[in-house]
C-alpha positions in Angstrom: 0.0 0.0 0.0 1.3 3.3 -1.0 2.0 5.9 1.6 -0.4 9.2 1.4 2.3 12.5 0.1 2.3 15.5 2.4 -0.1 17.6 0.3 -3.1 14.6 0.8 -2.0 14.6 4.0 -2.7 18.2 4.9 -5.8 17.8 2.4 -7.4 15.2 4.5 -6.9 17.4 7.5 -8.2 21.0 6.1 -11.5 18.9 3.8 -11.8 17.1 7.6 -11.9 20.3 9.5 -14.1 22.3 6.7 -16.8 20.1 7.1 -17.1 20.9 10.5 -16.3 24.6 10.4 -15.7 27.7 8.6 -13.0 27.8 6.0 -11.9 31.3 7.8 -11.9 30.1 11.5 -9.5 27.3 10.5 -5.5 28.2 11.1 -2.6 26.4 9.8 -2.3 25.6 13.4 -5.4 23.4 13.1 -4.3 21.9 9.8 -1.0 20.5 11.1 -2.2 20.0 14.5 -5.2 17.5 12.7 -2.8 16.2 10.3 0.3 15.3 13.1 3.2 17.6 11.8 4.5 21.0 12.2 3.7 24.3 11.0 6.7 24.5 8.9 5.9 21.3 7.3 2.6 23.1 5.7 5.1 25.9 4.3 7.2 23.5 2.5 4.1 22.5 0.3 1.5 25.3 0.5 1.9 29.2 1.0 -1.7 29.4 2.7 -4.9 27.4 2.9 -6.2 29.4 0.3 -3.5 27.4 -2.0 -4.5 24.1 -0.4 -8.0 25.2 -1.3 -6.9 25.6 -4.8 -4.5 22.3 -4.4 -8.1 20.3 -3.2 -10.1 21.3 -6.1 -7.6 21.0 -9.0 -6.6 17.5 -8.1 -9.3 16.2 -5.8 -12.3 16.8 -8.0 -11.1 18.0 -11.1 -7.7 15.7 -11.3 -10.7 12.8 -11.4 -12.2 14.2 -14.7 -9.3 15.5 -16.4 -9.4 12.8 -19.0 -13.3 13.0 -19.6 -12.3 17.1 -20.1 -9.7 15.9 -22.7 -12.1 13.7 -24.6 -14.4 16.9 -24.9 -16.9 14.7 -22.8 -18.2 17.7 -20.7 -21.3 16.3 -19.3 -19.7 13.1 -18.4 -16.8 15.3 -16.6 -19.4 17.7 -14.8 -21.2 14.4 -13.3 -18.3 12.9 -11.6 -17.2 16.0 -10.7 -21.1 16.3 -9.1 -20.5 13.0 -7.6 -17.2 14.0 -6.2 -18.7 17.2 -4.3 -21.7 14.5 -3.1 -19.2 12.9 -1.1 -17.6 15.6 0.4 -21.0 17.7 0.7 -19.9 19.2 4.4 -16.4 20.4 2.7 -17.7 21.4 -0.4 -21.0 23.2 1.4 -18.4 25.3 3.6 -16.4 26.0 1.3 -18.4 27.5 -1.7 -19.4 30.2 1.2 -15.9 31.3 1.4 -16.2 35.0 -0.2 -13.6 37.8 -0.7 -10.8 37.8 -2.1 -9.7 34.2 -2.4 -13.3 33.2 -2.4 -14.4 29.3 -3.7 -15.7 30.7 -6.6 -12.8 32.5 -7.9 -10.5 29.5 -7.1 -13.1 26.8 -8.8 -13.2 29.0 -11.8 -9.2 29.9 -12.4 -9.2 26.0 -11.7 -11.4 25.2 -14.6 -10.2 27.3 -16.6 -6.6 26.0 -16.0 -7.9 22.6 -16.6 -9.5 24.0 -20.2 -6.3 25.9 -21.3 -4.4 22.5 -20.3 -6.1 20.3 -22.8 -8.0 22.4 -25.4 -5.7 24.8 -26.1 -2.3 22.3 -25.7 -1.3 24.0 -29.2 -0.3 27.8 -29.5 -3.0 29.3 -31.7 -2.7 31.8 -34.2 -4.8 35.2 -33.2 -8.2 35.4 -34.3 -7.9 36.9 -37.7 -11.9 38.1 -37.6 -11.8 39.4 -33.9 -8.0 38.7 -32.6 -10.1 39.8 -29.0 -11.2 36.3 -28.7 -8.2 34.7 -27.5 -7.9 30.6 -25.9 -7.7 32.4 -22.7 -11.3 34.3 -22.6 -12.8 31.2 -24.2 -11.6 29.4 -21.3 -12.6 31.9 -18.4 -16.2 32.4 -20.1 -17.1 28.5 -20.3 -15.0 28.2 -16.6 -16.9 31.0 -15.5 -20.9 29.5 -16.8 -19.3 25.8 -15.1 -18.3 27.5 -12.3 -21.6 29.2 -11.2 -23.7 26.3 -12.0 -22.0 24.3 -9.3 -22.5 27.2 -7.2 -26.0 27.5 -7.5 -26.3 23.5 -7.4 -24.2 23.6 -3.9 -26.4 26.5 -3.3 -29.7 24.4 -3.7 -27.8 21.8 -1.5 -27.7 19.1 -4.0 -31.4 18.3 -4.4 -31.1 17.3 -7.7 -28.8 14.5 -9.2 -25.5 15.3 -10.9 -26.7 14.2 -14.1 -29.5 16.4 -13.8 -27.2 19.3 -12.7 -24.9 18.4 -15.6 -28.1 18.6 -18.4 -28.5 22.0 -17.2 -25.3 23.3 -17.9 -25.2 21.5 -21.5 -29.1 22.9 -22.2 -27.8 25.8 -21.5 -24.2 26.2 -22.9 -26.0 24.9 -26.0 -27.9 27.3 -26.8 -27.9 31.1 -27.2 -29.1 33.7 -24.9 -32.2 34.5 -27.8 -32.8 30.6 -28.2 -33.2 30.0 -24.5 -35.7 33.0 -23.9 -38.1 31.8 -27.0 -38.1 28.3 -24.7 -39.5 30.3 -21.9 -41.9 31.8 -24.0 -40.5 35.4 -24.7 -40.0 36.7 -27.7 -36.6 38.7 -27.4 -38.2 41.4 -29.7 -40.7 42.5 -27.1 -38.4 42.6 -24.5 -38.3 46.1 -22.5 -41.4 47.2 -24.3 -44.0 47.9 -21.7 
């Protein structure tokens, strides 16, 4: 059996104590205290708990779907990565309330889009010669940024629904544009702001 490196160590101990408490009310203290080594042992692998955070998410639940991502199977990756958050739903509950300015959203997101850049854009790519504005980085952030708040407002709802059910929202509506999706709900875009 293979021993568990430092960084799922201190993972362990932080996911362990954010499922009982506040991401801001934990301390490194607590982290190495629950995980049985020194302070200084945190430093050698993290700079904060904000980069553990960030560590946690890019390797814990998207690490498991990075493949998926690289097959362009989206839906597939969002379900296990639904399934992932089920079973850590303390942690994951906790921590999409951390706000500010390393709040869970903006670390799921820069994650994401990481994740994006890392296999659909492996290649440099020439500018856009139409609009050189749209650039493999801002196609990445917008898509993270749509992923990102659906799991938000899914964590949000506290996981009533299924992940596959959370992952055919996202794909309804990433797959269709903002005009198609308001003449599903019955409004024709024309009249809109007319009273």
């Amino acid at each position: 059996m293979s021993k568990k490196s430092m960084e799922e160590k201190l993972a362990d101990s932080f996911m362990s104590l954010a499922s009982r408490k506040t991401i801001d009310k934990i301390t490194i203290k607590d982290i190495t205290d629950d995980a049985g080594v020194i302070r200084s042992t945190f430093y050698n692998h993290f700079q904060d708990k904000y980069e553990l955070l960030e560590w946690i998410i890019f390797y814990r639940l998207l690490g498991r779907v990075d493949v998926m991502v690289e097959n362009g199977m989206l839906k597939e990756a969002i379900i296990v990565a639904g399934r992932n958050i089920l079973q850590d739903k303390d942690f994951y509950k906790n921590a999409a309330k951390l706000t500010g300015q390393n709040s869970f959203e903006s670390i799921v997101e820069r994650c994401i889009a990481e994740l994006f850049m890392k296999f659909f854009f492996k290649n440099p790519h020439a500018p856009n010669a139409r609009n050189p504005w749209i650039t493999p980085e801002r196609i990445a952030g917008y898509y993270a940024h749509g992923m990102t708040y659906i799991f938000l407002m899914w964590i949000a709802a506290d996981m009533v629904v299924p992940p596959e059910e959370m992952a055919q929202v996202y794909v309804y509506i990433e797959d269709r544009s903002l005009l198609d999706a308001l003449r599903e709900l019955g409004v024709d875009p024309s009249t809109v702001g007319q009273q």
